[in-house]
N, C-alpha and C positions, 0 to 999 in steps of 0.2 A: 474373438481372437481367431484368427486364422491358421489355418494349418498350413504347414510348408510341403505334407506328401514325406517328406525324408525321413526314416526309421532309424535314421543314424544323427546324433549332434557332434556338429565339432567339437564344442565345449564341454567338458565335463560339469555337473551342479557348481562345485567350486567357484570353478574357473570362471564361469557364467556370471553368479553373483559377484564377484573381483571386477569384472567386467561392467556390468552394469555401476556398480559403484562407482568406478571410478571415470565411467562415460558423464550420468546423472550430476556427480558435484563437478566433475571438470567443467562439465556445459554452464553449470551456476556460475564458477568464477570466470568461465572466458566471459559471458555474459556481463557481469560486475565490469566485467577491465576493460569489455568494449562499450558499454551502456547501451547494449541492443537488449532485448525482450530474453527471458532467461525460457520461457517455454518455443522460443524457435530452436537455440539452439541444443535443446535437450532433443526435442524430435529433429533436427537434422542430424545428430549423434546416433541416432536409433537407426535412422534412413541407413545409413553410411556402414552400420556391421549387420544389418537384415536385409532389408531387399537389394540397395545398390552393391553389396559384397559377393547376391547370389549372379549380378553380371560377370562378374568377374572372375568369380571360384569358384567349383566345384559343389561348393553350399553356402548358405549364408555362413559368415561368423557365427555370428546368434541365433539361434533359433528355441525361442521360449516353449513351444510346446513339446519338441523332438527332446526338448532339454530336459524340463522339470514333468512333462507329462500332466496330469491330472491336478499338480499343487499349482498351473497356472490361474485357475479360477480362485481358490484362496486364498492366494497370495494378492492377488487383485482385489478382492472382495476385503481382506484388512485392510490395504492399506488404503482402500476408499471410506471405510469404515472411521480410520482418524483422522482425517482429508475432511469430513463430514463432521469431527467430532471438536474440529479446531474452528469449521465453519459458525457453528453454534454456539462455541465458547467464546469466539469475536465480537456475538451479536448480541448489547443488552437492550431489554425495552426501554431505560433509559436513555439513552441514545438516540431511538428510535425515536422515541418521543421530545426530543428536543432537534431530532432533523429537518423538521420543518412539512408543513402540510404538501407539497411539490410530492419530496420524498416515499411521503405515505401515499400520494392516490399512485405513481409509479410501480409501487410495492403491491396494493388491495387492489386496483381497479387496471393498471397496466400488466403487472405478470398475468391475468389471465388473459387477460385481451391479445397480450404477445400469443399464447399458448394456444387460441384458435387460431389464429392470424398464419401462425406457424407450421400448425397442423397442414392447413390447405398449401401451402406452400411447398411443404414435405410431401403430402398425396398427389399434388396435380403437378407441379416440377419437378421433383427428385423422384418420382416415380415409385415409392414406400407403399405398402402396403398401410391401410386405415390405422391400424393398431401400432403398428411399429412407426406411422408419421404421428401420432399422437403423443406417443411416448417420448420420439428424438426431440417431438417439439416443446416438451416438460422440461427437458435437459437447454435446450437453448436458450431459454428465460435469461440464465445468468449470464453476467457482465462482470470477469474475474477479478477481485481487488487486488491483486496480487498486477492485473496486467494495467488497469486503470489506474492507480495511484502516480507509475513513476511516467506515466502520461500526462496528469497533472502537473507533476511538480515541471518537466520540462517545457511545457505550453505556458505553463506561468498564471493558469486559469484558478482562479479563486471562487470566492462569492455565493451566489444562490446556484449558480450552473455547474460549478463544479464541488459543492456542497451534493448535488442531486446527485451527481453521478459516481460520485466516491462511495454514497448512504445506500443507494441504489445494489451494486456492485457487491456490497458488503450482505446485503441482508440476501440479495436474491441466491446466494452461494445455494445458503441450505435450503429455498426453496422452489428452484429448480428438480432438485434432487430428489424433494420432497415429491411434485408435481407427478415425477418419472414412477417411482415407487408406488404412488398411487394409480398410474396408469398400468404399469404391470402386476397390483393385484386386478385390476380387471378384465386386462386379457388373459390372463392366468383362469380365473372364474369363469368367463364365456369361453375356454375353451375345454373345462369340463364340461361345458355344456348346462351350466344350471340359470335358472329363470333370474328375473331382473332382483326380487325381492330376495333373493338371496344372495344379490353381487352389492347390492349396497348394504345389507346387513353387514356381511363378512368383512367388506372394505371398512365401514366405521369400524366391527370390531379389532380389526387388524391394525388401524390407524390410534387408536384408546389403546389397546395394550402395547404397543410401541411405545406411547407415549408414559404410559404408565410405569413401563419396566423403565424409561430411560429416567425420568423425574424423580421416580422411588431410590433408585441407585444414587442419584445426583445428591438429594437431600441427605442420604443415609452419610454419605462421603463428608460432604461438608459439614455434617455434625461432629461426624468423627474426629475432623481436622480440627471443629475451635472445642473441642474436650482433649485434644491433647493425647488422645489415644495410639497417637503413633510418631516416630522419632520425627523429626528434620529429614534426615537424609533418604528417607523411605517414601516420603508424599509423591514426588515427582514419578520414582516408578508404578507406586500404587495405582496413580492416574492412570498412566500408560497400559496395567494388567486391567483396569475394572474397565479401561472403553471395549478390549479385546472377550473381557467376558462378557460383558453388557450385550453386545453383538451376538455372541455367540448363544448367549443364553435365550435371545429372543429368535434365533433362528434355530434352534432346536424346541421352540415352544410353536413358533407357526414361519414358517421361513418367505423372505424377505422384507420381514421387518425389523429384523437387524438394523438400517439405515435411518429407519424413524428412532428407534431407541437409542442410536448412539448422538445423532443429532438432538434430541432434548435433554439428552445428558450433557452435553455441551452447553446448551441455553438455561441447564440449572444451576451447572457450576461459574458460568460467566455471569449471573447472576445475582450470584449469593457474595458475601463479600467475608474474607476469610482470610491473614494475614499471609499467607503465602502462596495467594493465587499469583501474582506477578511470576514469582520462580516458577510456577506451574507451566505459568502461558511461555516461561524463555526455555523451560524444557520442553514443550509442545514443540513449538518452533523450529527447536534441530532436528527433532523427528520426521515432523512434517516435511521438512525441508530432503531427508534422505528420500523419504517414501514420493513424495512428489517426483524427486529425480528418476529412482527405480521405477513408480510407473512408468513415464513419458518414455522410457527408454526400452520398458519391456512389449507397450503397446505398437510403438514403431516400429520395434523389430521383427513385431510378429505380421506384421503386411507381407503381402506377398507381390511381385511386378506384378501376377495378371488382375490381384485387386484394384492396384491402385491404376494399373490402365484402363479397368473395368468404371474405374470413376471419374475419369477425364474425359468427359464427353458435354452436349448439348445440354443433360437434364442435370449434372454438378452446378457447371456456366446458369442457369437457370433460375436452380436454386438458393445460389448466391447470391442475384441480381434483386427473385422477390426478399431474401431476408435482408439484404443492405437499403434495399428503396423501396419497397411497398411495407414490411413486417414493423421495422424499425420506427420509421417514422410517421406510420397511422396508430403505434401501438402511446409515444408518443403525442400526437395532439390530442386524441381520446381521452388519454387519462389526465394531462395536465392542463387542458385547455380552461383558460383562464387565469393561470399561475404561472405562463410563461411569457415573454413580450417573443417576437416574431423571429426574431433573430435566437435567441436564448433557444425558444423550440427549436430550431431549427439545427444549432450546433448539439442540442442534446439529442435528437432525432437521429444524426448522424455517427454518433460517435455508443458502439457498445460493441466493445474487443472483447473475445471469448477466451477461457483461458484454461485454468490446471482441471477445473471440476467437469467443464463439459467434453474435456476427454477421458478424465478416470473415468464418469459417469457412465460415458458412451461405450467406453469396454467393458465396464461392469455387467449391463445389461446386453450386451450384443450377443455374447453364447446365450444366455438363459434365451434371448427369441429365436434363436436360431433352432434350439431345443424343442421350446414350448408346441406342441401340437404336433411331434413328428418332423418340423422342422418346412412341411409342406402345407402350410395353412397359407390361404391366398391373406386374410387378416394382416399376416404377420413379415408379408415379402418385402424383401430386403433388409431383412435385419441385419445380412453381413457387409452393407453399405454404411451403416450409421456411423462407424470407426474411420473412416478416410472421410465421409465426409465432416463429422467433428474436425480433424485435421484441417480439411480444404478450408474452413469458416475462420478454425482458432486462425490460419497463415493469411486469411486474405483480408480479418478485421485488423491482426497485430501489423499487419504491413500497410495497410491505406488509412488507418486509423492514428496507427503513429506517426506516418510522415504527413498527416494533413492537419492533426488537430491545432497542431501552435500555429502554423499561419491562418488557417480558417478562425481562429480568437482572435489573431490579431487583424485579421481583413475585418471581423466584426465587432470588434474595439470588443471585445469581454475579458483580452488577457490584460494582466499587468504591464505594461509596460515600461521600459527602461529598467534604471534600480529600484527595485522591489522593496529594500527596507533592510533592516539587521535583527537578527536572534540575539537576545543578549541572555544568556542562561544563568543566573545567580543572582537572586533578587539580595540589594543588599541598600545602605545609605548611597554607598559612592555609583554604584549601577544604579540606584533609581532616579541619582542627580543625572549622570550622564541620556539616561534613557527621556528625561523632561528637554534638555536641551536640545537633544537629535529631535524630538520631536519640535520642537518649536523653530529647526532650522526645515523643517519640511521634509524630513526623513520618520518613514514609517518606521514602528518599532514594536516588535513582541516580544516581551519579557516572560518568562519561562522560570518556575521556580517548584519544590513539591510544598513548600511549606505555603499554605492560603495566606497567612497571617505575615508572611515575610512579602508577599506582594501586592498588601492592603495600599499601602502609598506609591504604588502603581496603578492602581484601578483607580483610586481617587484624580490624581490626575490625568486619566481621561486614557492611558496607555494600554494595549491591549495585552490582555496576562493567559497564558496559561499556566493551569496548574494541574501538574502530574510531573513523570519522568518525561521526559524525554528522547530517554532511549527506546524505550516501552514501546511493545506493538500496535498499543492504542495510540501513542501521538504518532504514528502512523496515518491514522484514522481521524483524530480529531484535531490535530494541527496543522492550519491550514499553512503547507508550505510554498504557496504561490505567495505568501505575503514578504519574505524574506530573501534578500540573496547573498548576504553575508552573516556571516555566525561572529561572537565574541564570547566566549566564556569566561566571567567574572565572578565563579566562587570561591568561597573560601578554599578549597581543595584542590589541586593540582591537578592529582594523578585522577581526579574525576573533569576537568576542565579536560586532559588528554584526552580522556576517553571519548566526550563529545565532540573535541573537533575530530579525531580516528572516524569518528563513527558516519560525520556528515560532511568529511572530507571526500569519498567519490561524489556525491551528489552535487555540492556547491561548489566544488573543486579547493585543492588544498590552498590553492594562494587567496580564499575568501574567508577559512576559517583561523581565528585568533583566542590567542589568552593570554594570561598575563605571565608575569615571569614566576618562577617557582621560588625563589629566595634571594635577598637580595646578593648571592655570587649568582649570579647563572651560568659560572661554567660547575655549579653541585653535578660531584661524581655519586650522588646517592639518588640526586634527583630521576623524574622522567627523563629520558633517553630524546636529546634533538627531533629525531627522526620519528619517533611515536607522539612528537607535540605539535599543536597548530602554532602558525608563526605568531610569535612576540609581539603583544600590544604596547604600545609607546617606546621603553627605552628597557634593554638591558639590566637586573637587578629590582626595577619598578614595581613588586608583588603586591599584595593583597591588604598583607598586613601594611606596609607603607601607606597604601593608600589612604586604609582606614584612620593609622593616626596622623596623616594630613588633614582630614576631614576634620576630626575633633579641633584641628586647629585653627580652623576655618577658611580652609583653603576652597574656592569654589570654579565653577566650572563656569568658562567663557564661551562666546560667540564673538569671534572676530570678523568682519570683512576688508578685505585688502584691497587699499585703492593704489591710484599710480603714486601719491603724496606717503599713505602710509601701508608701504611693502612689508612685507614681509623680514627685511631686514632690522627693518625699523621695531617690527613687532618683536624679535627678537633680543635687540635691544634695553625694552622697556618691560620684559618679563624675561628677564633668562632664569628664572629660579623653573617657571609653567612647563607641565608636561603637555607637548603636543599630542595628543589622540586621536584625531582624524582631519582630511580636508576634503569640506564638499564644493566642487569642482562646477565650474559655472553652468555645464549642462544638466546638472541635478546629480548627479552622483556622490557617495562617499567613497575615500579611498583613505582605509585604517593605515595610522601611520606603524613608525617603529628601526627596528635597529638599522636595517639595511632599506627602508622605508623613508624617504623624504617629500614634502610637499612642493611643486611646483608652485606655488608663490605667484600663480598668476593674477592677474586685475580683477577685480570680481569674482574672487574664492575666498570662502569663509574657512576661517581654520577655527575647529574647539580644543581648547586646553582647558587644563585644569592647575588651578596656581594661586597664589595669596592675592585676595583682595587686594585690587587695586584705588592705592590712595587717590581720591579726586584733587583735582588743581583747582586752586580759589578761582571763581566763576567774578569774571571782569564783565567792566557794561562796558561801552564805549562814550566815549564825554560826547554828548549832543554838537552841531555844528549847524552857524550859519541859522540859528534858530531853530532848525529842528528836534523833533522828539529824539530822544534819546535812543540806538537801534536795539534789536533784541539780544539777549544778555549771549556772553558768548563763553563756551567751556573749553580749554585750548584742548 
């Protein structure tokens, strides 16, 4: 963290934190509303009352050290501490182990390979001292999921390639961090000066009771929760007080292994399986989400102009060029080679946007080397570079990273192309009938449900299922949403069908998300609220329960195609009882029908409804002529 020189802050502590807060979530939601990267515009928020306010004014707005003084290192140091603690809560070995062989050499044979690669990169460009390019190069390993997922979903990249890089992103959070922390007990050690055999002693020991205190904490927790030993409404902060002691307690035993211990206390409780870890992980979440804001916004602000012009030079430009084209994509074919085809390598090699952790990371440890040895050890030079340049990397991967990956997929045919397919969220009779037909008219389809056994005659017919929430952080993670581009929510539940399309309304946009009507008035003054629902599948009044007892009635679901002979008027003629549900449109798309919703009826568009078996007409032959065979039978 940088010092500003000024003995005076504008801001009072208050005032400061009021500030920060409402920079850090503002930046969240302008982010949301414009679907730019939510860590650019938390650091350009910071830029804007620290260093670019001191052009203008007398002082910066902000300034974190003249402000809070000495609480700016523990304020950093927690809330990297649960940054780290959500990291590991993310990450189970299950998962791990169903990500696929790609993912794991990535993981075991490429983070270190990155981590040499990187080293030299940092000593012979950026100009770092041995120790401190070691260390920044521990921190650059990760690929933040937090910035690579909404990369995904807008590239539209699926599959093994975007499987790798989502697993990837996830796992490497916590062990980057891990890497770093390991690197600075050893320069910590060789700068007391003690012999080799007692730097790797100390480091294993240092690395076992980290993990010890974090695991021991972890289990003790989770026993606690399936006995019952504590209310409902207490779990969620209990969490939040044991990552803070957990930490604390391991850095008042041997100090910084605080970050090993709160990291495997994540990887115990994301582990163990305990009925209220869900609310655990959506209270994690809003936490995270403050503390991520207030870092980005405290670390910005504490740059200073002559820092950040001190890092806009030859050896920045340098060390950007070897981490984007030499680090990246040697680190790349080394580990993966043989598990990628050429093209696959070659957009995975390209694409690894840095994100929340390799700049909390990079402030965390930038004072302690600044400190460590007097602050003059040639080992340790530049440690107060490592913080703009985290910056330069997070702004120049989330900027060329984002604006290149979807046509770079689509130049090398790996994204999805055109409509993707539909989410259908409520595994039920009349949804598993609809979801066999979209598939049989050549629309993809993922059906989503929590109950396994309510989406057994979805698997069976061949349809792809997930099961979990939906809303959950994990189908974040484990649902591939390059497969889908429209949502339909078909459960029983309304005011939970709302909430899904709310939820996946910015991403798909609200005119793709649907559900059914809430009862059959749909102007109900008790119901969901117009404006908090996804738009109206089929017709007005149409709900759930209707459907269901159509179905026992045997009402079933069609596939039509409209020729110039039998139009769409015609169709309507011969079913007016059929609920229209969608028309897929001659260049492959569906387009959900509904109230305000009608089918162009053009020549080669299939319409599905849903409607009473239709009676067959007696099947006529044609009387033979002229002596011949009789022609083949004919159905009007």
């Amino acid at each position: 963290m940088a010092v500003s020189g000024e003995t005076a802050a504008l801001l009072s502590p208050v005032e400061a934190v009021a500030l920060i807060g409402v920079l850090g979530i503002g930046a969240q939601w302008l982010a949301w509303r414009m679907q730019w990267p939510a860590i650019v515009m938390m650091s350009v928020a910071g830029l804007l009352v620290g260093p670019i306010s001191s052009l203008i004014l007398p002082m910066p707005i902000l300034q974190p050290d003249a402000t809070f003084g000495e609480l700016v290192r523990p304020i950093v140091s927690l809330a990297v501490a649960i940054i780290l603690f959500e990291g590991g809560l993310a990450l189970k070995f299950s998962d791990l182990r169903d990500a696929g062989s790609a993912v794991r050499r990535l993981v075991f044979f490429g983070a270190p390979i990155a981590w040499v690669l990187g080293t030299l990169v940092c000593y012979f460009f950026a100009g770092l001292g041995l120790g401190t390019a070691i260390l920044f190069a521990g921190i650059l390993i990760v690929t933040g999921p937090t910035v690579i997922m909404p990369l995904l979903r807008q590239s539209k990249l699926g599959g093994r390639v975007g499987k790798a890089l989502k697993w990837e992103g996830i796992v490497n959070d916590p062990v980057g961090a891990l890497f770093a922390v390991a690197a600075y007990e050893v320069l910590r050690v060789l700068e007391a000066e003690q012999n080799a055999f007692t730097i790797i002693g100390w480091i294993i020991f240092a690395a076992i009771l980290g993990v010890i205190i974090g695991v021991g904490l972890g289990k003790g927790l989770t026993h606690a929760f399936r006995n019952a030993w504590m209310p409902e409404f207490l779990k969620a902060p209990i969490i939040l007080i044991s990552v803070l002691a957990c930490y604390a307690l391991a850095e008042a035993i041997e100090h910084e292994i605080g970050l090993v211990a709160v990291t495997a206390f994540g990887m115990t409780l994301g582990n163990s399986k305990f009925a209220s870890l869900q609310d655990m992980r959506r209270f994690k979440e809003n936490i995270a989400v403050i503390l991520v804001s207030g870092v980005f916004v405290l670390l910005t602000a504490g740059l200073t102009v002559d820092i950040i012009m001190s890092a806009l030079n030859w050896q920045t430009f340098a060390f950007l060029i070897g981490m984007l084209f030499v680090v990246r994509p040697a680190t790349v074919a080394l580990s993966t080679m043989g598990e990628f085809k050429l093209k696959e390598m070659f957009l995975v090699g390209w694409i690894a946007p840095r994100g929340i952790v390799a700049v909390a990371v990079s402030g965390f440890f930038a004072g302690r080397l600044a400190t460590l040895g007097g602050g003059d050890s040639t080992l340790l030079a530049g440690a107060e570079q490592i913080v703009p340049l985290s910056f330069a990397i997070v702004f120049t991967t989330v900027t060329l990273h984002g604006f290149t990956m979807a046509p770079l997929a689509r130049y090398l045919k790996l994204a999805h192309s055109g409509a993707t397919g539909v989410l259908l969220v409520g595994a039920n009779a009349w949804s598993v009938g609809l979801a066999k037909v979209l598939k049989d008219a050549g629309i993809g389809v993922v059906m989503a449900d929590t109950d396994l056994r309510r989406l057994r005659p979805a698997r069976e017919a061949g349809i792809t299922a997930f099961t979990g929430e939906v809303l959950s952080e994990a189908a974040e993670h484990r649902l591939d949403h390059a497969l889908f581009s429209t949502l339909a929510a078909v459960s029983a539940n309304d005011y939970y069908n709302a909430l899904v399309c709310r939820h996946f309304g910015p991403e798909l946009g609200r005119e793709h998300t649907f559900q059914l009507s809430s009862s059959d008035n749909d102007q109900d003054l008790l119901g969901v609220p117009r404006t908090s629902r996804g738009r109206t599948l089929m017709r007005s009044g149409r709900n759930y329960d209707g459907l269901i007892r159509d179905h026992y009635k045997k009402w079933v679901f069609h596939k039509t195609e409209l020729t110039e002979k039998y139009n769409l008027e015609t169709f309507r003629k011969e079913r007016p009882d059929a609920d229209l549900i969608a028309e897929i449109r001659t260049d492959g798309t569906i387009y959900f029908l509904g109230p305000d919703r009608t089918p162009k009826g053009e020549t080669g568009a299939r319409i599905i409804s849903y409607g009473p078996e239709v009676t067959s007409k007696p099947v006529t032959t044609p009387a033979p002529t002229n002596g011949q065979p009789p022609a083949d039978p004919v159905v009007p």
